[in-house]
ZAMARGU-4260 file (C-alpha; in steps of 0.2 Angstrom, whole numbers, plus 5000, padded with zeros to 4 digits):
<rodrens>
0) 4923/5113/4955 | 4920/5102/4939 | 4901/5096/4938 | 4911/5078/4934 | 4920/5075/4950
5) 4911/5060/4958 | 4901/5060/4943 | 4894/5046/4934 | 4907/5047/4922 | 4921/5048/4937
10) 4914/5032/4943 | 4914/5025/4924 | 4934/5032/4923 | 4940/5024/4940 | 4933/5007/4933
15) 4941/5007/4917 | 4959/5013/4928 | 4956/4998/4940 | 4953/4986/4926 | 4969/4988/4919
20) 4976/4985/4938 | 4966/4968/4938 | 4974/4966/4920 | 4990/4970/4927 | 4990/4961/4942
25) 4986/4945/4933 | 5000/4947/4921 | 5012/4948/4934 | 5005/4933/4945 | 5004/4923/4931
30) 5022/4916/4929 | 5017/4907/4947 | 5006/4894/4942 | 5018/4889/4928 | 5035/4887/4937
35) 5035/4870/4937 | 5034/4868/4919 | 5047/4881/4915 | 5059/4868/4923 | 5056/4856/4912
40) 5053/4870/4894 | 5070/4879/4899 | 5079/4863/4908 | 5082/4875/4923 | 5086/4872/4942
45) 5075/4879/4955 | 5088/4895/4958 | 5087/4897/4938 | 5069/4897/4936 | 5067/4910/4952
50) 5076/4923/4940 | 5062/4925/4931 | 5054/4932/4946 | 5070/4941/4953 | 5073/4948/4937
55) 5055/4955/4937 | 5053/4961/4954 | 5070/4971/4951 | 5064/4979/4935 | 5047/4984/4943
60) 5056/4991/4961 | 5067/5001/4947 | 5055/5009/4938 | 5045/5015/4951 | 5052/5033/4954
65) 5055/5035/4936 | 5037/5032/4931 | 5033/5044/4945 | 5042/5058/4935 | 5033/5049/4917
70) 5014/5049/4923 | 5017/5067/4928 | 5023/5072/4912 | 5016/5061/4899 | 4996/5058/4911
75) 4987/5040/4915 | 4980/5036/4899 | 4999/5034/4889 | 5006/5028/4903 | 4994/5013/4907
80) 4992/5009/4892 | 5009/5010/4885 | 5013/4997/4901 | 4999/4986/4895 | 5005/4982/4878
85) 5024/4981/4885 | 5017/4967/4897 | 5007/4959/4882 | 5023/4961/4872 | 5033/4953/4885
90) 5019/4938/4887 | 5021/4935/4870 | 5038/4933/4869 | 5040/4921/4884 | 5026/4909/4875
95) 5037/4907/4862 | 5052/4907/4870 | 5064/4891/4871 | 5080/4901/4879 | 5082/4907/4893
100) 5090/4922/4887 | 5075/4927/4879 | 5062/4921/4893 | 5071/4933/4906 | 5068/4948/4892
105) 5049/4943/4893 | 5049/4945/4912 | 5058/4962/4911 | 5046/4969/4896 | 5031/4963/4911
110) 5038/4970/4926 | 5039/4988/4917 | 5022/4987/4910 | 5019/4983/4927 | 5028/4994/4937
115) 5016/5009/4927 | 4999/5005/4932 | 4995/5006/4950 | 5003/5021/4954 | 4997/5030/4936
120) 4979/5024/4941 | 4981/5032/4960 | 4989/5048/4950 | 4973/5050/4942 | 4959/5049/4954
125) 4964/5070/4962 | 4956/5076/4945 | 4941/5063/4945 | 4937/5064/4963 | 4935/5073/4979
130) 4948/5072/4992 | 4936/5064/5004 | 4934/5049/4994 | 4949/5047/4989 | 4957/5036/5004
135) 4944/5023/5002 | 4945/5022/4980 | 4965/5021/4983 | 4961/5005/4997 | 4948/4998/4983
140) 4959/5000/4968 | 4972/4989/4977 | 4958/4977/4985 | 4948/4974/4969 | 4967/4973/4958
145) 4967/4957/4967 | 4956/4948/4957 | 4969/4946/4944 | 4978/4935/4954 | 4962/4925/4952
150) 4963/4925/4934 | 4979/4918/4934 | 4976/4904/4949 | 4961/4896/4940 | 4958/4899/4921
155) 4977/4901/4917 | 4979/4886/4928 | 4966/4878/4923 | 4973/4881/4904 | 4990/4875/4905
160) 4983/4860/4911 | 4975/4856/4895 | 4981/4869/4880 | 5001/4870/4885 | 5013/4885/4890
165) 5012/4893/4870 | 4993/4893/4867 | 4991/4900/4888 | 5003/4914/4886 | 4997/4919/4870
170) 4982/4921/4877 | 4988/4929/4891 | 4992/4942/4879 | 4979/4944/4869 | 4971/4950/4887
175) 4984/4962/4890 | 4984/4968/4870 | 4965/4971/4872 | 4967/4981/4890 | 4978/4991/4882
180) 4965/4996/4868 | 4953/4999/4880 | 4962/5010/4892 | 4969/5020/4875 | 4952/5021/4870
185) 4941/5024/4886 | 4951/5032/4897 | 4954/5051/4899 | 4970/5059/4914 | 4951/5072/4918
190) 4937/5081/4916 | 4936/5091/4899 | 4940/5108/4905 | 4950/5103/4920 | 4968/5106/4918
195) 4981/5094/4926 | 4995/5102/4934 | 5012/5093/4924 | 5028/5092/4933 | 5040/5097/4918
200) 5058/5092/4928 | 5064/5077/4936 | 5066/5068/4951 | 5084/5074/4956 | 5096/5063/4966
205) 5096/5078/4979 | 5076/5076/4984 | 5081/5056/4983 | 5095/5057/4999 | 5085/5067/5009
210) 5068/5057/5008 | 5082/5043/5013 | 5087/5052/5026 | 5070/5055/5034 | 5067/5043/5048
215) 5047/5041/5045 | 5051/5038/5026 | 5063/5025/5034 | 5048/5016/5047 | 5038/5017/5030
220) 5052/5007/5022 | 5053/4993/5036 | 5033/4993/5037 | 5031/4988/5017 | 5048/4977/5019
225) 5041/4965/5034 | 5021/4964/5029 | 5025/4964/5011 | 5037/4950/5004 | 5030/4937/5014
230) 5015/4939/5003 | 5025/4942/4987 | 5036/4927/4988 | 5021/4915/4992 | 5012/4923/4976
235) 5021/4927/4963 | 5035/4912/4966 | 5035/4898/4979 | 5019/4896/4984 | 5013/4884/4968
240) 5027/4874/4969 | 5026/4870/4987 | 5009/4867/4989 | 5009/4856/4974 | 5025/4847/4975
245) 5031/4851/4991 | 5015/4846/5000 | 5007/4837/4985 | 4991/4843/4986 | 4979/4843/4968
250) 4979/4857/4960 | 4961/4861/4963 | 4965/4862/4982 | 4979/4874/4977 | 4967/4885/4967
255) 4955/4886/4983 | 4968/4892/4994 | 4972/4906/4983 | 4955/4911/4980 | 4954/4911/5002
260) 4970/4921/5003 | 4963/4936/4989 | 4946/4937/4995 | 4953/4937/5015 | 4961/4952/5010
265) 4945/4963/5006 | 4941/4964/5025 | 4957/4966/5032 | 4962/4980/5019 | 4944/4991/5024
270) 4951/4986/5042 | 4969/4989/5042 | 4965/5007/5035 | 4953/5012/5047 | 4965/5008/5059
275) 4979/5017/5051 | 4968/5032/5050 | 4960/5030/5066 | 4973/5026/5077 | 4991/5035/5070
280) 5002/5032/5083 | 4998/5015/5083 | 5004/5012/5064 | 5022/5000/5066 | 5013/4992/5081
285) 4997/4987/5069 | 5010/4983/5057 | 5018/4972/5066 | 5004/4961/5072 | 4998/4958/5056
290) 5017/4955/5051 | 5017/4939/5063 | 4999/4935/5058 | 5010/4929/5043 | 5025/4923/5053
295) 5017/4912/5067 | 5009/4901/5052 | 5024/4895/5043 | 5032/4891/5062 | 5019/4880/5061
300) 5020/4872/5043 | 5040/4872/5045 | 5039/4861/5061 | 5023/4852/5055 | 5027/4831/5057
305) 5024/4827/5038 | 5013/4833/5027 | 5005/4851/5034 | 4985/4851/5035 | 4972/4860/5024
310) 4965/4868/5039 | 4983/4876/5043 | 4987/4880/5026 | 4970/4890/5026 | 4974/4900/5042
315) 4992/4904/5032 | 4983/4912/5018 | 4971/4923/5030 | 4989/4929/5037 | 4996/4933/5019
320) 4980/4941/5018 | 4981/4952/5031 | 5000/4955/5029 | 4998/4962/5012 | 4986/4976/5017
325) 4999/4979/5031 | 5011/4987/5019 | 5001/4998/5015 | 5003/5009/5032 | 5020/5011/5026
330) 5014/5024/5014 | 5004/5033/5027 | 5018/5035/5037 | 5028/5042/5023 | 5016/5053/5017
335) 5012/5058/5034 | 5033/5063/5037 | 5037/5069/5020 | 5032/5085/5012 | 5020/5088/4999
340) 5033/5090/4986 | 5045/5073/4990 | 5030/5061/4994 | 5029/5053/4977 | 5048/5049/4978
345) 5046/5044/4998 | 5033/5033/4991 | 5043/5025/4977 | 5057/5020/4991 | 5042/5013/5001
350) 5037/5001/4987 | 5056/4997/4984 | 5057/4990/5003 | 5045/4975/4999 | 5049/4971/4980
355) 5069/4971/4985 | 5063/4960/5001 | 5054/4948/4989 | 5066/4948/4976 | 5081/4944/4989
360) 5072/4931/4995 | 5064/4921/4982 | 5080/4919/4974 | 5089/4911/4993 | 5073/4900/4992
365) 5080/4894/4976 | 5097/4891/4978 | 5092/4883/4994 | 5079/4873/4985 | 5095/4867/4972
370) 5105/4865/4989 | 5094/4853/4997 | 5089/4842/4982 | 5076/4850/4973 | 5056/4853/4976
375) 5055/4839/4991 | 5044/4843/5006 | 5060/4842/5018 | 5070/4855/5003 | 5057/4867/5004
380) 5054/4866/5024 | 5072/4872/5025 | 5071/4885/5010 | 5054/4892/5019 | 5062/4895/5036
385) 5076/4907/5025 | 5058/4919/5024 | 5061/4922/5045 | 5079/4930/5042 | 5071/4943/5030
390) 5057/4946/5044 | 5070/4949/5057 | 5080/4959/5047 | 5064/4971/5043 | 5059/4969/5063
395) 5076/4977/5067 | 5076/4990/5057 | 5058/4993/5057 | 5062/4997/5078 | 5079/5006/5072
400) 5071/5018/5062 | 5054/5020/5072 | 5066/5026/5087 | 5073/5040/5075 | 5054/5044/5071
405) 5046/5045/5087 | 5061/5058/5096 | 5057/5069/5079 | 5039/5068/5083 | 5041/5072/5103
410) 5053/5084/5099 | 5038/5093/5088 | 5024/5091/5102 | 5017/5071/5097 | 5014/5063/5115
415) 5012/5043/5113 | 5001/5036/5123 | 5006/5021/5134 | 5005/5003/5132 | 4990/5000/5145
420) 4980/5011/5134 | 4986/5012/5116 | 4972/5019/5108 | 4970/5034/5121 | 4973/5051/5122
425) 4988/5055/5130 | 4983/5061/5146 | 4996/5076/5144 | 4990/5090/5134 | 5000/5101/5122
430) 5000/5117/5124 | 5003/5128/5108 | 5012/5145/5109 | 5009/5158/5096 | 5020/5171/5090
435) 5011/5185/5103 | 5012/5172/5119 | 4994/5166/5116 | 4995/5149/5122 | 4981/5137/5116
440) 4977/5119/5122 | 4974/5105/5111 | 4969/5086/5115 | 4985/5081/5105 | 4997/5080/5090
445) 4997/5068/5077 | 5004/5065/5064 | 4995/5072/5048 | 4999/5076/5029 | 5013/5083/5020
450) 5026/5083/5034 | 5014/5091/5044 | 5005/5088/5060 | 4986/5088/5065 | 4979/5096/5079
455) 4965/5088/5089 | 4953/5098/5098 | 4937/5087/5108 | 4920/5098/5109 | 4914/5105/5126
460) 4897/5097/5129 | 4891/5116/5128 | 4895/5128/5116 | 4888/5145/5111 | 4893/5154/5093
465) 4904/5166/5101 | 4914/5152/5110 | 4915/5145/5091 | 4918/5163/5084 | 4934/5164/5096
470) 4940/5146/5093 | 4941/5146/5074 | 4951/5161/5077 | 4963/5151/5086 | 4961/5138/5074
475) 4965/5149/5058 | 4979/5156/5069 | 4989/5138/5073 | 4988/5134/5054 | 4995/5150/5049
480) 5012/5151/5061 | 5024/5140/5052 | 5035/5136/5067 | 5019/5127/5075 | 5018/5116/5060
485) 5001/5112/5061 | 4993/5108/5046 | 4978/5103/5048 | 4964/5103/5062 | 4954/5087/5067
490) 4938/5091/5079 | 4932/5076/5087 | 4913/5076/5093 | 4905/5064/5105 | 4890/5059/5094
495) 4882/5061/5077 | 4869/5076/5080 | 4885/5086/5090 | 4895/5084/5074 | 4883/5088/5062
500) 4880/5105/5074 | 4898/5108/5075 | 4901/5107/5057 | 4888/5120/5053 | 4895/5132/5067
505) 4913/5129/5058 | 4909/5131/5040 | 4898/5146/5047 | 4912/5155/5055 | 4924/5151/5039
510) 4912/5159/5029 | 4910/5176/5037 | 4928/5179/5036 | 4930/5172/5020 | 4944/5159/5025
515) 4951/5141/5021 | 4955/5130/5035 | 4959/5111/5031 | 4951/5103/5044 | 4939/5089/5047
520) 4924/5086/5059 | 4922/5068/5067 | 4913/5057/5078 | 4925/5047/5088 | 4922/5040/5105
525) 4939/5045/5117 | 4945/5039/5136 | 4933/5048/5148 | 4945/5056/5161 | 4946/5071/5167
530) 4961/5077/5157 | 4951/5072/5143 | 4939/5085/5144 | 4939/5098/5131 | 4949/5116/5137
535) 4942/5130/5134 | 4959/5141/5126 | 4960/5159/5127
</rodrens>
């Protein structure tokens, strides 16, 4: 291993690759905080001006695959910075632009450059980083990425308000034109000396059908689509306009409820992937509680006598805030249902799910807006409530496909637990059958990495090292029989000083025999009952 993994110099490469995330998200956001004047620059209607945001949100759901197949090929540093002078390009032309025509271009140059940042950044982090830390650096990227939203709330605000749409655009540019030196400059795909594997062919439409055609890529899919638009829409479209014309509140008001809604998000994201790791089998039920987190509040602002309270418009942007994290399950469960080789497309369809959702929707809240008379409170209460048919749509299919998923996974061994205890064990065990009739009890299924399932295996409270000599034996053997498809093996102690023990013992046994097993030693508290005991297997 490279003495530069989780070096100093790591550290220093992920900063500059989540900079130009922040730069990235702020470009894209920032068209928000200006609709309202792009009313009046390009004499547009409500449905008109919400193809800026369609068109972008298309190009970026597009692009996604394809820039898959283009970070592989051509590394981060070209590809990030690449996007970020295509956004700068794009910023540049939209402040100078008078015509529609050549605005709409702006926001398709934007929602390229945007479309190949965060995934290039995520590609990046394998060579600089140790895969242990590498599901909290992807949860920070996206969390600290959010800061350029509030770039765009307050000093873009706040600059339109006194140096007009050219000279804020310009400078929005200028931003994007100096990330983009940086990036070229500063950042390197990895270590000198470490090779990056480079994926030479394409994404064929073949490996595209059958990740479609997978129900968990499917649950992943409905999981992004119903926690992700709402947050979307509200962001990068409507939510400026109807908090400042809808509800007429001051712009400084406004600016405050978007800083609550990005800085809400940090602790939800930490806790929405702790649960997701934590508790697998519960990942659509998470999803769609922090899915109506969002819902329940616009019920209440729709119905609200008059104009809608700060205090309720401050509990609607802690639900955006928690909603947004909540798409980000869908990609465990795709990564979890998908093998190794198809989980960058399966990921691309996810983010599709949510951009198409958005897209679909902010451009019905325009035409509904046109419909209705035009940005008036009672206009957008009706052009809001068009956000419930979207959720139910995603509701249906997200129960549709989770169906689908959950007889594949009890068909491979996965017990669910019941509703009176979610987070328990199931009080069944599997029993695992090797090839020479061995049979070997585990504490459960789940589902892991790569299309693969985790076994999980509870500690007696007494062990001795030939009890471990014979267990990592069977361990070895239910990684290694491909019908079993196990891939890796979770061990879960009952306290800090057992684990530490247990993970000495494990590694110890690895050693003598010279093997690799991908497994991981926990501490995690489970349901004491009997059938939770560990059981000592053959």
């Amino acid at each position: 291993m490279s003495g530069a993994i989780d070096s100093r110099r790591a550290w220093f490469m992920w900063g500059v690759g989540t900079f130009a995330y922040v730069g990235a998200i702020f470009q894209r956001t920032s068209f928000a905080v200006a609709s309202g004047l792009a009313t009046h620059r390009f004499s547009a209607g409500a449905s008109m001006v919400s193809l800026f945001v369609v068109v972008q949100l298309l190009t970026y759901a597009g692009m996604q695959i394809p820039v898959g197949v283009l970070v592989d090929r051509f590394g981060t540093r070209l590809v990030v910075g690449t996007g970020a002078i295509l956004m700068g390009l794009g910023q540049l032309d939209l402040a100078l632009s008078t015509h529609l025509t050549s605005a709409i271009i702006a926001r398709v140059l934007i929602g390229v450059g945007d479309a190949m940042t965060f995934i290039a950044v995520i590609r990046m982090l394998p060579a600089w980083f140790s895969a242990g830390r590498l599901p909290l650096l992807n949860q920070a990227t996206g969390i600290l990425g959010q800061a350029g939203q509030l770039l765009s709330s307050i000093p873009l605000a706040a600059m339109l308000g006194v140096a007009g749409w050219t000279s804020s655009f310009t400078a929005a540019a200028v931003v994007s034109g100096a990330v983009a030196v940086i990036v070229l400059v500063l950042l390197r795909n990895a270590p000198h000396g470490v090779s990056v594997t480079v994926t030479r062919g394409s994404t064929g439409v073949r490996d595209v059908v059958t990740v479609l055609r997978d129900p968990g890529t499917l649950t992943g899919f409905w999981i992004h689509w119903i926690c992700s638009f709402w947050n979307v829409v509200f962001a990068l479209m409507w939510g400026y306009p109807f908090l400042l014309q809808g509800l007429g509140y001051p712009m400084p008001v406004v600016s405050a409820l978007f800083t609550v809604m990005v800085l809400a998000g940090i602790p939800f994201a930490l806790l929405i992937g702790r649960l997701s790791r934590r508790a697998p089998l519960q990942r659509t039920n998470t999803a769609l509680f922090v899915s109506v987190s969002a819902m329940l509040p616009w019920v209440a602002i729709v119905l609200w006598p008059g104009r809608a309270p700060v205090w309720l418009l401050v509990i609607l942007m802690v639900g955006l805030a928690a909603s947004g994290p909540g798409s980000g399950i869908g990609f465990d469960v795709a990564r979890a249902s998908n093998p190794l080789v198809r989980v960058g497309t399966a990921t691309g369809v996810v983010v599709v799910a949510g951009m198409s959702a958005a897209m679909l929707n902010i451009l019905v809240i325009g035409i509904v807006l046109d419909l209705a008379g035009g940005y008036t409170l009672t206009a957008f209460r009706w052009a809001m409530s068009t956000q419930f048919l979207f959720w139910a749509v995603g509701v249906v299919g997200l129960l549709t496909a989770r169906m689908k998923a959950r007889r594949r996974d009890r068909e491979r061994g996965v017990l669910f637990p019941t509703m009176r205890a979610p987070f328990a064990l199931p009080e069944r065990r599997p029993t695992l059958t090797l090839p020479d009739g061995t049979s070997i009890d585990m504490a459960a299924l789940l589902p892991g990495i790569g299309g693969k399932l985790a076994a999980i295996d509870l500690t007696p409270r007494e062990t001795s090292p030939d009890w471990w000599h014979q267990r990592v034996d069977n361990y070895l053997r239910v990684v290694a029989t491909p019908g079993l498809q196990i891939g890796s093996i979770e061990i879960w102690c009952s306290d800090r000083a057992t684990t530490a023990r247990t993970r000495d013992l494990v590694a110890r046994e690895l050693t003598e025999r010279g093997a690799v097993l991908p497994h991981e030693v926990v501490t995690r508290s489970w349901r004491a009952t009997p059938d939770a005991e560990p059981v000592r297997s053959a």
